[in-house]
Backbone bond lengths (Angstrom), bond angles and torsions (degrees), N, CA, C in turn:
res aa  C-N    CA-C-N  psi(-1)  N-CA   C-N-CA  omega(-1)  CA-C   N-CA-C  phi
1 X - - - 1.471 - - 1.523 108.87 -
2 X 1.208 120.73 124.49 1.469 127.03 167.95 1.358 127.27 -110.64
3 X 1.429 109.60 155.54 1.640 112.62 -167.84 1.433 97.83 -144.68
4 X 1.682 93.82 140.15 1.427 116.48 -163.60 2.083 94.37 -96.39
5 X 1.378 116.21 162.02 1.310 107.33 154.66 1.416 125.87 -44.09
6 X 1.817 91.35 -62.10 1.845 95.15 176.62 1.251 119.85 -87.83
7 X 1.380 127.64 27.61 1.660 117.80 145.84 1.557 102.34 -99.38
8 X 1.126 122.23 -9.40 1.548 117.92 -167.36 1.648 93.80 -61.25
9 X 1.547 77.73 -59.45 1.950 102.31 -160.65 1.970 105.02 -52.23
10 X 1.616 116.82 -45.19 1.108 119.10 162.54 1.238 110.47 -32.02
11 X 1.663 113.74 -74.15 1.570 92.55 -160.67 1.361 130.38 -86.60
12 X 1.723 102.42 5.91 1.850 102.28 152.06 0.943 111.57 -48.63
13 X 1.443 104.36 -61.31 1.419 119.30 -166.33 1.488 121.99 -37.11
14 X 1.597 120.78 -55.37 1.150 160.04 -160.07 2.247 94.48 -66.05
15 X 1.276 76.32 -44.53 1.649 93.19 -172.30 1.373 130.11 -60.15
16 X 0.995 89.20 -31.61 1.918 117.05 -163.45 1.757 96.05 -83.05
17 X 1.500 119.55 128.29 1.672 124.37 172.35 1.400 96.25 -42.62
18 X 1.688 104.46 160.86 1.571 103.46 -179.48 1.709 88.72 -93.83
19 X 1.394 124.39 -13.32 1.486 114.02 170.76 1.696 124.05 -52.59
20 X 1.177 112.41 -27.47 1.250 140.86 176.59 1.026 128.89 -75.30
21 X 1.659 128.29 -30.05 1.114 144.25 -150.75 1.848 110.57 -101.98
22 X 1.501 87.60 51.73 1.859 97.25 -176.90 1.810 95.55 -77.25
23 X 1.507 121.56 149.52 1.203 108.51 147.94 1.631 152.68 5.34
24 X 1.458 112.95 -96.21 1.646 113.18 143.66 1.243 121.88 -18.40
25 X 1.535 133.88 -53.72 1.450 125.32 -163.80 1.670 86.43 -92.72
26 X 1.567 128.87 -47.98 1.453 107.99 171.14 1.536 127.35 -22.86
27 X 1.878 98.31 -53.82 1.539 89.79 -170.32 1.565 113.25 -93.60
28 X 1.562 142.72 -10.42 0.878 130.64 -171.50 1.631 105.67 -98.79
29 X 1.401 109.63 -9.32 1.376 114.95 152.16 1.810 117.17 -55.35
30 X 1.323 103.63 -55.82 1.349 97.24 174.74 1.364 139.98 -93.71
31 X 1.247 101.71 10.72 1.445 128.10 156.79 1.725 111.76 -67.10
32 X 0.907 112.45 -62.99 1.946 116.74 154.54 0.898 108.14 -30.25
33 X 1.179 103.22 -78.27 1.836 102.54 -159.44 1.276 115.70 -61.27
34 X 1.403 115.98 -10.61 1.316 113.72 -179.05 1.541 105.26 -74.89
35 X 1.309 95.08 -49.10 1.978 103.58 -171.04 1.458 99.47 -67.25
36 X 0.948 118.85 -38.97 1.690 114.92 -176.58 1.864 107.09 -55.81
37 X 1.067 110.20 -57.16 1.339 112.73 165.10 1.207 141.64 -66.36
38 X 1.288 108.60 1.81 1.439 117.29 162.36 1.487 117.44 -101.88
39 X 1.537 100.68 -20.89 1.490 117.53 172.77 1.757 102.87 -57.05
40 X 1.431 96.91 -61.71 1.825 102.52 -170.68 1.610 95.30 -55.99
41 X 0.925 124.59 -54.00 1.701 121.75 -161.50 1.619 93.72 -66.85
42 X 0.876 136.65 -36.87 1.252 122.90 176.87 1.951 113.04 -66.73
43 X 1.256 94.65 -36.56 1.491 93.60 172.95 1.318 125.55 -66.18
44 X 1.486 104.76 -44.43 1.193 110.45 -168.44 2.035 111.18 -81.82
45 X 0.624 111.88 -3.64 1.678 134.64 164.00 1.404 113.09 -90.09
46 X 1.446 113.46 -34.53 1.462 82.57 178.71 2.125 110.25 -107.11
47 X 1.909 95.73 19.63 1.053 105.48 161.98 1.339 117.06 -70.72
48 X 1.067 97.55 -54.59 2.218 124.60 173.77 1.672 101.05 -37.19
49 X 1.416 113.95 -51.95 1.224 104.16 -142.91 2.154 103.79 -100.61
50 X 1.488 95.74 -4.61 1.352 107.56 168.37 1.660 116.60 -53.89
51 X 1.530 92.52 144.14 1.589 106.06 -173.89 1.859 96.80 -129.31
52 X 1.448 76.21 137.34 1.599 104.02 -176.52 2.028 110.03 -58.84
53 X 1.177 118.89 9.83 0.994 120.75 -163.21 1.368 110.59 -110.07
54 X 1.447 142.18 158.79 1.200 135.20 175.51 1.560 127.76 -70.25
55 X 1.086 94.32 153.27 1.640 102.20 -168.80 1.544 105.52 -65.67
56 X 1.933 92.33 151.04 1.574 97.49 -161.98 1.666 92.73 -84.90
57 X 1.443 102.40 162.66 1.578 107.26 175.27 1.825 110.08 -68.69
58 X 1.455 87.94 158.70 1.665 84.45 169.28 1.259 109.93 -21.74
59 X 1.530 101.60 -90.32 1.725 110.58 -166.50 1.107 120.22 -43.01
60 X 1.296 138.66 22.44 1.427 128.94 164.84 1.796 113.41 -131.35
61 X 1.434 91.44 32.28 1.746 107.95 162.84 1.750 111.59 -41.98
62 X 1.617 98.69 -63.52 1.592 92.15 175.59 1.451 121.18 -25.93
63 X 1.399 91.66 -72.86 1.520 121.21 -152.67 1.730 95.14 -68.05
64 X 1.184 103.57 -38.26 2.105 89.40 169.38 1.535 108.02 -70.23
65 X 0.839 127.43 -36.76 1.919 122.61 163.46 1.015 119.72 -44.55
66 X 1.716 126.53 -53.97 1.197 119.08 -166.85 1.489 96.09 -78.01
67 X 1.454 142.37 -23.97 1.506 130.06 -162.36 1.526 106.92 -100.75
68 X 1.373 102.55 0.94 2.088 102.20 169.63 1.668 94.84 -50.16
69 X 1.295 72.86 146.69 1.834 106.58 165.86 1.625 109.28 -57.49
70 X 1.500 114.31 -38.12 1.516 130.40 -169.45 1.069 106.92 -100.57
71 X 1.719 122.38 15.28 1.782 116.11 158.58 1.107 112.01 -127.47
72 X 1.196 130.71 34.70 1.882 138.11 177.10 1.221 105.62 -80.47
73 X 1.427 119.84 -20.25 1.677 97.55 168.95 1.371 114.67 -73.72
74 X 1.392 127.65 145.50 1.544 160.33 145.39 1.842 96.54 -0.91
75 X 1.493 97.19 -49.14 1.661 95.88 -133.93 2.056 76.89 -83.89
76 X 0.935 103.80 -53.68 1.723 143.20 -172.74 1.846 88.46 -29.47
77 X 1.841 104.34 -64.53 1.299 99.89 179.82 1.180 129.74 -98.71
78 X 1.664 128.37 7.17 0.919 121.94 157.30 1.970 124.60 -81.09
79 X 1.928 101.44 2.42 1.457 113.48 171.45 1.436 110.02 -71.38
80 X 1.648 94.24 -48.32 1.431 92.85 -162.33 1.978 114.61 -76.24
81 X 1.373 96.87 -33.32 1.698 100.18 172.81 1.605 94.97 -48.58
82 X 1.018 173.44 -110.78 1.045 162.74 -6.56 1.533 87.51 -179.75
83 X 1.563 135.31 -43.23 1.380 117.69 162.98 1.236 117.42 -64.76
84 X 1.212 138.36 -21.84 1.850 154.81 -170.86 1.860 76.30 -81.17
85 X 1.507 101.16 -84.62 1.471 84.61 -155.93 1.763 140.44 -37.16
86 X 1.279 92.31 -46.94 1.469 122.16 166.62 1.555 98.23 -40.43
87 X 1.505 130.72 -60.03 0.877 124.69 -154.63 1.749 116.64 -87.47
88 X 1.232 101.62 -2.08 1.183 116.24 -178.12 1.917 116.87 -77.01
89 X 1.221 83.33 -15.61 1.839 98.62 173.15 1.197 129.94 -86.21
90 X 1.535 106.25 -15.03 1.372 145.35 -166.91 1.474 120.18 70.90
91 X 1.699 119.58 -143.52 1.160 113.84 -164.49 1.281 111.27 -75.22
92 X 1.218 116.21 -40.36 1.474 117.48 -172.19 1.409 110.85 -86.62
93 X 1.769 130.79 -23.64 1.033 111.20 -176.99 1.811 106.44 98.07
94 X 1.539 113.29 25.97 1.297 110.76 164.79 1.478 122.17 -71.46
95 X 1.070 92.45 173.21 1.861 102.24 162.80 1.594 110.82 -87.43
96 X 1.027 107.25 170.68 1.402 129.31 -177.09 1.791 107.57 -53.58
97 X 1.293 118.18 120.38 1.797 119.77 -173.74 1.661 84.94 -84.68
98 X 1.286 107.48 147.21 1.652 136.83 163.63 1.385 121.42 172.87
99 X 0.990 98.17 -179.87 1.869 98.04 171.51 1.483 96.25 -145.14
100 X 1.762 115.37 156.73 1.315 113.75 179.98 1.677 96.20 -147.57
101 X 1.291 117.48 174.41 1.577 125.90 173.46 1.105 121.31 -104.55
102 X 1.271 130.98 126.82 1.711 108.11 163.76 1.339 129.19 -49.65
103 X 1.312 113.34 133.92 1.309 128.79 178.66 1.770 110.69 -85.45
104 X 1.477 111.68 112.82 1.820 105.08 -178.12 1.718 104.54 -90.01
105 X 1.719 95.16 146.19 1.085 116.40 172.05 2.097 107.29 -54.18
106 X 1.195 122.23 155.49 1.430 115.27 161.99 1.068 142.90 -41.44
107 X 1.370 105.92 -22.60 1.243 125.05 -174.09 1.368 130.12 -163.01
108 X 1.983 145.39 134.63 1.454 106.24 160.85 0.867 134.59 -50.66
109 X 1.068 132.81 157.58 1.466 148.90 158.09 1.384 97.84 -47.36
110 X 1.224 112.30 130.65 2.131 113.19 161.75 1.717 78.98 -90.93
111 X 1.832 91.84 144.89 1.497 123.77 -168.15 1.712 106.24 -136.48
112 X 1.568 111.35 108.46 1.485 126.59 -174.64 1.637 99.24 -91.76
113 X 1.129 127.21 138.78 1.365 129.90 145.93 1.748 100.62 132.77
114 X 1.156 108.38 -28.52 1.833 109.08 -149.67 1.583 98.65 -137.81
115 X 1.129 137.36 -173.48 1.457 160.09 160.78 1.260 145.11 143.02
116 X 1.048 154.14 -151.36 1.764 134.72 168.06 1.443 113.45 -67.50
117 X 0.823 101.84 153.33 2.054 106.23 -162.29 1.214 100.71 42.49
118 X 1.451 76.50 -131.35 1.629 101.12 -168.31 1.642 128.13 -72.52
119 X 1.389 94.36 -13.37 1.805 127.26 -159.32 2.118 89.62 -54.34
120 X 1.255 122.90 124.79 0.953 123.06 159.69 1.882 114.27 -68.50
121 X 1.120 127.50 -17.32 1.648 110.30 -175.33 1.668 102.65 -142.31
122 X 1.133 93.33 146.94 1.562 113.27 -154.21 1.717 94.01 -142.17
123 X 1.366 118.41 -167.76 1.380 124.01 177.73 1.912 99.75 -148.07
124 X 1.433 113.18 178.40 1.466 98.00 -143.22 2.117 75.39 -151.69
125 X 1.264 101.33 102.05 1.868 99.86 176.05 1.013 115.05 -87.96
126 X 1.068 115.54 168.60 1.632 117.58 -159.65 1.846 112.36 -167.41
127 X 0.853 111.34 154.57 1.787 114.50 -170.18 1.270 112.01 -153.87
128 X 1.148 123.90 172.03 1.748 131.24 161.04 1.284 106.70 -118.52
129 X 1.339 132.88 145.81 1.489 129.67 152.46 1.758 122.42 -114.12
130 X 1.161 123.04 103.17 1.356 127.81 160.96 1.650 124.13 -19.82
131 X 1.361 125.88 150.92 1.281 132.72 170.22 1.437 108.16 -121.40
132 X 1.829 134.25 132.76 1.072 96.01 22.64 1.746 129.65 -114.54
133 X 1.669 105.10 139.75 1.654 110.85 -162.24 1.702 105.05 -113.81
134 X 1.272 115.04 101.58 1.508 104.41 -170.22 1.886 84.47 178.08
135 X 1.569 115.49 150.84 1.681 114.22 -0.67 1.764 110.16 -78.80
136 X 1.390 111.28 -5.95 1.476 108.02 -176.58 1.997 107.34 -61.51
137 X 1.458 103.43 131.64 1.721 98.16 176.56 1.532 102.34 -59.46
138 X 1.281 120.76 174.77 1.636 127.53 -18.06 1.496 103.69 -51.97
139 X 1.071 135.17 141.19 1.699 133.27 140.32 1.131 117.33 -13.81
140 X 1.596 153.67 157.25 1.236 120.34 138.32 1.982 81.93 -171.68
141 X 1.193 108.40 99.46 1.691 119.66 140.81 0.931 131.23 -23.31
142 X 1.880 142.22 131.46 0.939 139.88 -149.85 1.768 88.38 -87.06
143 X 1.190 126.05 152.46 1.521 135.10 -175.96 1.415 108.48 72.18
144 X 0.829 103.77 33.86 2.068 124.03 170.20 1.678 129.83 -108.77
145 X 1.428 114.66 129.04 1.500 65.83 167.33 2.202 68.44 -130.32
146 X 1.516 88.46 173.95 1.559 123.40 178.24 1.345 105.95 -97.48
147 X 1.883 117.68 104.10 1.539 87.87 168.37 1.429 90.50 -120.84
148 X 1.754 106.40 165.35 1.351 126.34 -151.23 1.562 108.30 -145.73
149 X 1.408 126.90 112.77 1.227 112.11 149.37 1.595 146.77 -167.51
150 X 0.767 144.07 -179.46 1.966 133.90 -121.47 1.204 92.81 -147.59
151 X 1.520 131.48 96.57 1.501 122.93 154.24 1.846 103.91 -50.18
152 X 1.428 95.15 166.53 1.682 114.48 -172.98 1.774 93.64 -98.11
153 X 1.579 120.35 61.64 1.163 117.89 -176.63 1.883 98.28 -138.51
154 X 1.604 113.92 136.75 0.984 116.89 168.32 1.893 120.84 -88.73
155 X 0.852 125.54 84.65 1.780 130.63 177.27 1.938 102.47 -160.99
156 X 1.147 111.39 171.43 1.700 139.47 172.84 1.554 113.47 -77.12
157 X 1.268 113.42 78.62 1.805 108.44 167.92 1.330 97.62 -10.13
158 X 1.490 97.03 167.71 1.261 125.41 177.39 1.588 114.05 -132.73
159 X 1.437 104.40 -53.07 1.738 128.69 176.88 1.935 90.52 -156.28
160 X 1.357 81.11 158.22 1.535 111.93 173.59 1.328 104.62 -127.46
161 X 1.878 125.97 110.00 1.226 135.20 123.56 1.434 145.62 -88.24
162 X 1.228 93.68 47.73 1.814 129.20 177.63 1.728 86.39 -72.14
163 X 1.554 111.48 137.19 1.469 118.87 159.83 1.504 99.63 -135.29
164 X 1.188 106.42 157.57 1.734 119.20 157.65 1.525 111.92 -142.39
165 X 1.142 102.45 136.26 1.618 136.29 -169.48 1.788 111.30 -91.26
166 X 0.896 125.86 68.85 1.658 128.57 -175.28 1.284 112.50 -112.53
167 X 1.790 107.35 139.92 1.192 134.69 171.28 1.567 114.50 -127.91
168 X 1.573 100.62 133.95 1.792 106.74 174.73 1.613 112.74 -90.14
169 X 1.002 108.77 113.77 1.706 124.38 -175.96 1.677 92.88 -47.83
170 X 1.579 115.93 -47.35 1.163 103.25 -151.20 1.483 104.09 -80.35
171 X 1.379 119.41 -28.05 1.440 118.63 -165.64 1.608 114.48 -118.25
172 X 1.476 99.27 3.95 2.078 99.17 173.54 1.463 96.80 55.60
173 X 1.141 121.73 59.64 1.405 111.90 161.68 1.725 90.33 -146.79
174 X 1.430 95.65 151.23 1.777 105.07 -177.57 1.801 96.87 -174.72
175 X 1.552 88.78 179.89 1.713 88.60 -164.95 2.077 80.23 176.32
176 X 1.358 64.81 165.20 1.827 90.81 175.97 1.735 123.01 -110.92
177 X 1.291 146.78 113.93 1.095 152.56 -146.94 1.481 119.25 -122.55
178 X 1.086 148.00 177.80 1.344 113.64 -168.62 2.589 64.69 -150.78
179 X 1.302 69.92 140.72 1.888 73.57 -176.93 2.029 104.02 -96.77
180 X 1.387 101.76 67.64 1.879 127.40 -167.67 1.686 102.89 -88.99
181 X 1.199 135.02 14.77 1.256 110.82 -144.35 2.024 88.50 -110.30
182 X 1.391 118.19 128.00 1.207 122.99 168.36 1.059 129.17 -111.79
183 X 1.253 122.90 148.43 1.402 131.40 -177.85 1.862 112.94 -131.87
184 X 1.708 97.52 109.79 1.434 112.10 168.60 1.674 96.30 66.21
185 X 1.964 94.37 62.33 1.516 102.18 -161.94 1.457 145.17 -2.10
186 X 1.199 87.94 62.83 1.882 116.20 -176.49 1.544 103.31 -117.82
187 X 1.232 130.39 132.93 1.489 112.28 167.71 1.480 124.04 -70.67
188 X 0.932 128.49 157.77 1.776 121.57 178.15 1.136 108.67 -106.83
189 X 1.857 134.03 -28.59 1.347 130.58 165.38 1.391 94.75 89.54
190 X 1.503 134.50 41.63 1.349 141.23 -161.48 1.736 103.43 -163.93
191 X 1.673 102.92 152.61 1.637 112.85 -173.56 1.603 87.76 -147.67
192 X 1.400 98.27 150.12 1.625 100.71 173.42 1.701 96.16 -134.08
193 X 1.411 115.37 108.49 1.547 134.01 -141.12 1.456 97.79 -115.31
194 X 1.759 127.13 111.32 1.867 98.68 164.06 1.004 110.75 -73.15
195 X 1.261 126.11 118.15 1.374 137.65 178.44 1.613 95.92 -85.62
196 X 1.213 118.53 -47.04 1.819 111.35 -179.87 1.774 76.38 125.07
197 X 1.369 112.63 -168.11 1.167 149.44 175.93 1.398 99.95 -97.24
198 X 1.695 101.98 139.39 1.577 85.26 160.38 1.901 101.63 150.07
199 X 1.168 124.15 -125.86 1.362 133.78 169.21 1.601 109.34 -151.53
200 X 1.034 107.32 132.46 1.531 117.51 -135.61 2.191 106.30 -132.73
201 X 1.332 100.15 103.48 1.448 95.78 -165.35 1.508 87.47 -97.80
202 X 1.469 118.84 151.89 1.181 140.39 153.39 1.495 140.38 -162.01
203 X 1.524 116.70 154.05 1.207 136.57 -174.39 1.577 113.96 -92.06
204 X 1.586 124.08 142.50 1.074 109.24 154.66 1.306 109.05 -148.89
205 X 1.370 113.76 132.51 1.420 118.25 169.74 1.538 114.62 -144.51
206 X 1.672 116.63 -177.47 1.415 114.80 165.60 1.588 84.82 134.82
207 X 1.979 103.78 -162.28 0.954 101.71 -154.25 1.740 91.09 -117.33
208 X 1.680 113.93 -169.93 1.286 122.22 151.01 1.612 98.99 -145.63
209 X 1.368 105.96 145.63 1.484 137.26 150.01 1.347 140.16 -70.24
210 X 1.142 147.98 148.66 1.528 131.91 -178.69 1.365 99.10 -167.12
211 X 1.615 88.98 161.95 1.883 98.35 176.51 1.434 131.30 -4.80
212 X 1.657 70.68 -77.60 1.660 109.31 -164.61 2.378 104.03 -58.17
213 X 0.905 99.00 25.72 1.677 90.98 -165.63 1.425 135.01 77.58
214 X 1.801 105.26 -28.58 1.448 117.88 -159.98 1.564 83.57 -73.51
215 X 1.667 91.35 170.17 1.932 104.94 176.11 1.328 98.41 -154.20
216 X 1.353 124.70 131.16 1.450 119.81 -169.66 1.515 83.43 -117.01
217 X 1.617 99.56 154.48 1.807 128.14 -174.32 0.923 119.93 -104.05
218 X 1.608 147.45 78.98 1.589 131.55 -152.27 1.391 85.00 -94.74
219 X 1.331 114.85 128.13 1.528 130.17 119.43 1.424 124.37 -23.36
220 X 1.530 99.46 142.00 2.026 94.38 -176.35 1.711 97.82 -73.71
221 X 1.400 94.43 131.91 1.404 115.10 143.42 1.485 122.57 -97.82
222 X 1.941 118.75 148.91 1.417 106.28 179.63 1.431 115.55 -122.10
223 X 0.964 150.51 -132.41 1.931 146.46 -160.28 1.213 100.99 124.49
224 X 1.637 99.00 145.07 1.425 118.29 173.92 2.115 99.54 -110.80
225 X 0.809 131.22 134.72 1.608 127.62 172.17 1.355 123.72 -141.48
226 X 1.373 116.86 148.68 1.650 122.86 -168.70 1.268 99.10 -86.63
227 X 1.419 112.07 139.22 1.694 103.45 176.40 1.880 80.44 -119.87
């Protein structure tokens, strides 16, 4: 025998003295019957949709949500992926907590043009930093890497034409970056690159600018780094 919402509610309805049947008790009559019948349909669906198999552990709450009988629609599970995901950042919606080290290039850079005093050649260090790096700065996202680096010159950038040349062994993807990124229009001599995950070869060379006129020339330096 089956029961619809609106035959439920009918035969409350149906039930009740017509002496009785003021307004108010009309609707909070069918206010019941409504919830009552959504109660059974919920039961009786998730009788239907029961599996003879043992119950999943806690930790696989998700994954019993997405495989209900009552989330096979499209629309249904592409809501809830998107509540999982969301929630996976937590409340506020951070990035990923870790800490990581800089990773140094092989070597300085030998540096033409600039150096302490008067010294025309200097050398120019340089590193990568991994993600994930937060909440301590730099920022840095897991499949990131941070590259960073500091001629051996005392003066105020001016511009940064620092580049690095990187390729991921693991995923054949690479590209060229120019390390432009300023802060409180100062250059920082730094790029924060998705490199992907993976093992991570790179180059860096080019120049820097400053106040004072001078411009130091880094020579390529190379490094291998874990992203």
């Amino acid at each position: 025998m089956q029961f619809t919402s609106a035959g439920f509610m009918i035969a409350l309805f149906a039930h009740q003295p017509r002496s009785n049947m003021r307004l108010p008790l009309i609707l909070r009559t069918m206010s019941v019957a409504g919830a009552s019948a959504a109660a059974l349909a919920l039961a009786v669906t998730g009788q239907a949709g029961a599996s003879p198999a043992a119950a999943e552990p806690p930790g696989s709450a998700p994954a019993a949500l997405l495989t209900q009988s009552g989330m096979q629609s499209p629309e249904a599970m592409a809501v809830l992926q998107n509540i999982l995901g969301a929630a996976a950042l937590g409340p506020l919606g951070l990035p990923e907590f870790g800490v990581t080290a800089p990773q140094d290039f092989m070597y300085p850079a030998p540096t033409l043009g600039c150096g302490v005093g008067e010294s025309p050649v200097t050398v120019t260090v340089a590193s990568a930093q991994a993600g994930p790096n937060f909440p301590l700065p730099p920022f840095i996202e897991r499949g990131q890497l941070r590259f960073q680096a500091l001629p051996a010159h005392v003066d105020f950038p001016k511009q940064s034409g620092l580049n690095v040349v990187w390729f991921n062994a693991d995923t054949f993807k690479g590209g060229i970056e120019p390390l432009n990124d300023v802060l409180l229009g100062v250059p920082t001599m730094s790029k924060t690159v998705a490199t992907g995950a993976g093992t991570v070869f790179a180059a860096l060379y080019g120049d820097v600018t400053y106040q004072s006129g001078k411009t130091c020339f880094a020579l390529p330096t190379v490094g291998s780094f874990t992203a």
